[in-house]
Steps between C-alpha positions, in 0.01 A plus 500: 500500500492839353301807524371736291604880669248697283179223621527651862380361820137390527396370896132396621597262785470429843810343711496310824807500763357344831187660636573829234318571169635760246241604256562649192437639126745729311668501201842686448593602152836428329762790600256621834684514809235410763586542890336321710412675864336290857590498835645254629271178436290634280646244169744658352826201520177230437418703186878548367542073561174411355650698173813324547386165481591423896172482603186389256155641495231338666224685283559662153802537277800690390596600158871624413635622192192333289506122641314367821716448778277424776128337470325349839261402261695339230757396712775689320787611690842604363765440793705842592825349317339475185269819532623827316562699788785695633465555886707708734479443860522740783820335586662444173523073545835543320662136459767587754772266374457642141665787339320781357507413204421146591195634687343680163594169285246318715213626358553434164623170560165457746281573127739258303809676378788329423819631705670720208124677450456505887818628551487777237173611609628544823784716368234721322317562799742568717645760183124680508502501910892587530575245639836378307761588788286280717433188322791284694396624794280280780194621670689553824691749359239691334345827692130501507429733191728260270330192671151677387648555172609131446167360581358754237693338272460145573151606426521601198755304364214220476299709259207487712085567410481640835736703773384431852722738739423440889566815694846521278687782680348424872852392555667807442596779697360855432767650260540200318118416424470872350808395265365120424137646471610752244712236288154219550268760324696484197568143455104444599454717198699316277287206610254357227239273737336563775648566833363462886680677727415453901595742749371714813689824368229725366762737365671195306162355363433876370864534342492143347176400410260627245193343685437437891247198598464502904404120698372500825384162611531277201322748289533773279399842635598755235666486195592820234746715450784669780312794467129363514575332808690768672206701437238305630597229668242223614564410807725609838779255412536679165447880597805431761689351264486817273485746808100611500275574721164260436131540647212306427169669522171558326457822226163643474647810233743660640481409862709185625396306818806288627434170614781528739366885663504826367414684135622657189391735231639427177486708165324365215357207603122394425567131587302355758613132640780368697796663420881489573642876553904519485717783572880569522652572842628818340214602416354521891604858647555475900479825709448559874161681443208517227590605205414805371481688156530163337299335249519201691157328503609227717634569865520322800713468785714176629819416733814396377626141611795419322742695279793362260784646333470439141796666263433836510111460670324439815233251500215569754296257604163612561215427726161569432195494310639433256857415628740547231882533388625845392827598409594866620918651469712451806484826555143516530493225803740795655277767460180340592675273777381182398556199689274213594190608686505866333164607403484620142230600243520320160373663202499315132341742162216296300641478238813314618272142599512279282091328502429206293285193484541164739532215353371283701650162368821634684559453892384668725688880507584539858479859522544751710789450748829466210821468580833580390703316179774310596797733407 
């Protein structure tokens, strides 16, 4: 079977796997790079097998490059070998016995390629990912950036509708992802379909992907843009994911009631509903007394539990109402002589919250208390 790169992906389904249900509806135009966010749990590997033909839908259908692939209803279902996709797993799945170039033949050969094309194919690939020097080589002697790079190709080689890359660089170290990441942007550029790409880096997702859509438990919780979402994110999962602070609460103008304890003021804002308010740790000022002179219109005073070292930042983590994360210099936690169980007034301008409507479709946000990203 072939696929048509410029029909895109088109998914209304749900999928079973034991007691779980993934429910979903998106569609992913031909040359978007969509990454695809959850904890742990939340759908994310059901969703990339469903798409690869390892798993069928119980409900719905799925439509690649222009032709059915899956239909509960019709009973349609085009197995993963003959499906248009190219997939790259977390750990590579090279054919260990296999050269190289061997490896990259496959998936032409896989869509019906006679040796000579397969083979030449392969050779163009691995030309376009530089790859040449490698091609006799076996996967065991391959360092983990050239592994990544193989699978890439192997990919690709098959001419694939659809690119389905599952956490891609989780298993490289820190110097080498930068590289690889740098090198995957490009060649998901040069990409004509439609490409999912899983991970639980929120810097990667915001480097490689020109849309973000978020699961948490089976179902879609946000979906839009990197910066829509880092902006106002939906729920706790996704403001810690993107390093916010989130509150629900209840607006009546410009006064916010948290659910969770405490208040804010916010600047131009005649909204009145439930509400999610986000703010950046940087933009919560910590001293050891009230502020004054300031323009501050929300203060309040809290006790620090927990502070991490991140690059050249502290993290504080804040108790009160509302608790909160700030960020402050390292020299600041010398001057003010922070360490857990300091007392400290927290001060955040208007103007710097970020107020807008709850949807209410979404899970619940559990406000209030957030905690740090995983860094």
């Amino acid at each position: 079977m072939t696929g048509d790169v410029t029909a895109g992906l088109e998914l209304d389904a749900t999928v079973r796997r034991g007691s779980f249900n993934l429910k979903v509806a998106f569609a992913v135009p031909p040359g978007q790079v969509l990454a695809v966010l959850g904890p742990n749990g939340a759908g994310k590997t059901t969703l990339l097998r469903a798409l690869a033909g390892l798993t069928p839908v119980a409900e719905g259908r799925v439509t690649l490059g222009g032709q059915v692939v899956d239909d509960a209803t019709a009973g349609t279902f085009v197995e993963a070998a003959r499906r248009p996709t190219g997939y790259v797993f977390q750990d590579y799945r090279l054919f260990p016995h296999l050269s190289v170039a061997e490896n990259v033949a496959f998936a032409p050969r896989a869509r019906g390629l006679g040796k000579a094309a397969a083979r030449s194919a392969a050779r163009s690939w691995l030309d376009r990912l530089g790859l040449d020097e490698l091609a006799g080589r076996k996967p065991a002697e391959l360092s983990g950036g050239q592994a990544q790079r193989v699978a890439l190709a192997r990919a690709l080689a098959g001419e694939p509708a659809l690119l389905l890359l599952d956490e891609p660089l989780a298993a490289l170290d820190a110097q080498t992802r930068l590289d690889v990441q740098s090198e995957l942007r490009q060649h998901l550029a040069d990409f004509a379909g439609p490409c999912l790409l899983v991970t639980h880096d929120p810097l990667e997702a915001l480097v490689l992907a020109d849309r973000l859509l978020v699961l948490e438990g089976g179902q879609i919780v946000q979906d839009g843009t990197p910066g829509q979402v880092a902006r106002r994110p939906a729920t706790e999962y996704v403001a810690k994911l993107v390093g916010l602070n989130l509150y629900a609460g209840h607006a009546d103008g410009p006064a916010v009631t948290l659910n969770a304890g405490g208040s804010f003021t916010v600047s131009g804002h005649g909204q009145h509903g439930d509400v999610l308010v986000a703010i950046r740790p940087s933009a919560v000022v910590v001293g050891s007394e009230p502020p004054r002179g300031t323009s501050a219109r929300n203060v309040w005073p809290a006790m620090v539990t927990g502070l991490t070292m991140l690059a050249d930042r502290v993290r504080l983590d804040l108790h009160g109402e509302p608790s909160a994360l700030a960020d402050v210099t390292p020299a600041a936690v010398t001057e003010l002589s922070l360490r857990p169980g300091s007392r400290v007034w927290l001060s955040v301008k208007a103007t710097d919250l970020e107020v807008y409507a709850r949807d209410h479709s979404e899970p619940a946000v559990q406000a209030g208390d957030p905690h740090d990203l995983d860094q």
